[in-house]
C-alpha positions as a Markdown table, in Angstrom:
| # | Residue | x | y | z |
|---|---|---|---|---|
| 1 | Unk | 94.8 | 102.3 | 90.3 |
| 2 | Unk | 98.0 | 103.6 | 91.6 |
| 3 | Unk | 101.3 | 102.1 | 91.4 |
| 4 | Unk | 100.9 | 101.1 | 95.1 |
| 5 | Unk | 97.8 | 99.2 | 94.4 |
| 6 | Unk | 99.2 | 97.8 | 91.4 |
| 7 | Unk | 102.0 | 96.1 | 93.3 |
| 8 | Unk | 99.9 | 95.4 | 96.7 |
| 9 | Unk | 97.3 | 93.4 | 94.0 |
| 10 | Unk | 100.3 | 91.2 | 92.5 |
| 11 | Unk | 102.1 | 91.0 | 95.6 |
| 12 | Unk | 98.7 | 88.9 | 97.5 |
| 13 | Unk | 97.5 | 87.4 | 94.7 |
| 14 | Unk | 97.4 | 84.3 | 93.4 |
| 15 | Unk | 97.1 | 82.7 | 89.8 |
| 16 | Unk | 94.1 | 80.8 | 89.2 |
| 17 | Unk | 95.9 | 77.4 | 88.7 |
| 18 | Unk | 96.6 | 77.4 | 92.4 |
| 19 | Unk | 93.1 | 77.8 | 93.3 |
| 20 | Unk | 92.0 | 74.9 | 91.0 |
| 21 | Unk | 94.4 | 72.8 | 92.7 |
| 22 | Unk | 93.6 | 73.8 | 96.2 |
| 23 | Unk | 90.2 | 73.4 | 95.3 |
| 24 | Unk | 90.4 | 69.8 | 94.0 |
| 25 | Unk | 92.8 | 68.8 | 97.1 |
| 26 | Unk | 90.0 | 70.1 | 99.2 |
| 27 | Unk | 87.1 | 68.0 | 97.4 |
| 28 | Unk | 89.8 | 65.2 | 97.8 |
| 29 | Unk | 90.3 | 65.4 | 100.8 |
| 30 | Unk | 86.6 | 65.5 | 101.7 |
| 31 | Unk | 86.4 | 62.0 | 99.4 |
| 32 | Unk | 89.1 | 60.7 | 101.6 |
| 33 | Unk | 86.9 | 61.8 | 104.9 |
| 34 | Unk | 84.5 | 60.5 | 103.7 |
| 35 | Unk | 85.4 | 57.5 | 103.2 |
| 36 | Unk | 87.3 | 56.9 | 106.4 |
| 37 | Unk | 84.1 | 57.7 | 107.9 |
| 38 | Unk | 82.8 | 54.1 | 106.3 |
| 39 | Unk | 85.7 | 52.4 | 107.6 |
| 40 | Unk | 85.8 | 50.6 | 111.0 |
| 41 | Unk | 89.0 | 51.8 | 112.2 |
| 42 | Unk | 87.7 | 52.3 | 115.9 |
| 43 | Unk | 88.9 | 55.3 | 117.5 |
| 44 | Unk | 91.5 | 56.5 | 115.1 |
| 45 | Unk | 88.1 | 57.4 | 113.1 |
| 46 | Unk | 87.8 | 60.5 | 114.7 |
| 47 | Unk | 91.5 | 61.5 | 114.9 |
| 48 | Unk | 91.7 | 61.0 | 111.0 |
| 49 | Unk | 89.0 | 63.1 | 110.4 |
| 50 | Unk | 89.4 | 65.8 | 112.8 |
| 51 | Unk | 93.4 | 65.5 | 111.1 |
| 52 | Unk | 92.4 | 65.9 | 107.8 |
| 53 | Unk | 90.1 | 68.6 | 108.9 |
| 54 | Unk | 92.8 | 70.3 | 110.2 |
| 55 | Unk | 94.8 | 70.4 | 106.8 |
| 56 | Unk | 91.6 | 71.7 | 104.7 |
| 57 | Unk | 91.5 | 74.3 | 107.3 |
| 58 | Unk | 95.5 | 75.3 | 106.9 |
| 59 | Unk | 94.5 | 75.4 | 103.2 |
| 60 | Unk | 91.6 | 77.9 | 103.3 |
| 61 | Unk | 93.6 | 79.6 | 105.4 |
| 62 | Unk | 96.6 | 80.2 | 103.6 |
| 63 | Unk | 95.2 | 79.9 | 100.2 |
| 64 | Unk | 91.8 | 81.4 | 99.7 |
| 65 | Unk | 92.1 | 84.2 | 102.9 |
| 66 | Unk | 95.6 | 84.9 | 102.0 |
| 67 | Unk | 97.0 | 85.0 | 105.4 |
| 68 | Unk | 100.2 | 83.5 | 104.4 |
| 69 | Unk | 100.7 | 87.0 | 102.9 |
| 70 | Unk | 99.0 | 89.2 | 106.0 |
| 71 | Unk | 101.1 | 90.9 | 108.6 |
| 72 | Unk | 101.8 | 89.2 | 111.1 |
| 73 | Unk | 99.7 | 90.7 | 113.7 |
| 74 | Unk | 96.9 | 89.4 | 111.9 |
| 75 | Unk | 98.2 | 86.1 | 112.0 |
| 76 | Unk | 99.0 | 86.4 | 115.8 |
| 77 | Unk | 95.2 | 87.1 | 115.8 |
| 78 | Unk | 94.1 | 84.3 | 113.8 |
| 79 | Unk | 96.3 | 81.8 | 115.7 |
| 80 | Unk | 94.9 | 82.7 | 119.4 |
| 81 | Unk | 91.5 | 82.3 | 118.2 |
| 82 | Unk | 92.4 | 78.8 | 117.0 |
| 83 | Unk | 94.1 | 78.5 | 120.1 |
| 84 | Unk | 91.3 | 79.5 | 122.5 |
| 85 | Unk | 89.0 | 76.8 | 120.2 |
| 86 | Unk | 91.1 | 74.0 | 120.4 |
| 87 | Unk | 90.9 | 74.7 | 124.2 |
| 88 | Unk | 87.3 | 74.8 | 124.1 |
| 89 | Unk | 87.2 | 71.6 | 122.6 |
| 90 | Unk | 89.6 | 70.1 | 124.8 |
| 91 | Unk | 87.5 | 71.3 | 127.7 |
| 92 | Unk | 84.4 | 69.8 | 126.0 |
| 93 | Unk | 85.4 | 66.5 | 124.9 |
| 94 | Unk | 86.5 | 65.8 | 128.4 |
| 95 | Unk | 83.6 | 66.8 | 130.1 |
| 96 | Unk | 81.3 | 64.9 | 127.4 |
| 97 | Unk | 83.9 | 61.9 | 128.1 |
| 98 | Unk | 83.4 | 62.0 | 131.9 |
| 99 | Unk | 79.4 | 61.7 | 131.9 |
């Protein structure tokens, strides 16, 4: 491995104590969903699990796929995709809603 290498592997990695941690906020997090699920909260329901969703998703994100530490054309990449599927679920839970 050359000294390049060397320093793009400790520059994008992470220790495994911050894996451990994400991983147990994420199994947390799932708990918590769960368990909201149970709850009759009416329509906040959805919006709490489709929020905490949204968080475990930031986490795998930055965490486990490292974009936090991509360029930033890949992240331009990244966040028009989630873009364009938030869009298509916009477009789909209001048709669904109007039939």
């Amino acid at each position: 491995m050359d000294k390049h290498e060397h320093d793009y592997y400790h520059e994008h990695s992470h220790g495994y104590g911050i894996y451990i941690l994400v991983w147990l906020s994420l199994m947390a997090l799932t708990a918590i969903t769960v368990a909201v699920a149970g709850m009759d909260i009416g329509r906040f329901t959805v919006a709490t699990a489709l929020t905490i969703a949204a968080f475990k998703a930031y986490l795998v994100l930055t965490i486990f796929m490292h974009l936090r530490s991509e360029t930033k054309t890949f992240a331009v990449f990244v966040i028009v995709a989630i873009l364009f599927l938030g869009i298509s679920f916009v477009l789909l839970f209001s048709d669904y809603s109007f039939h």
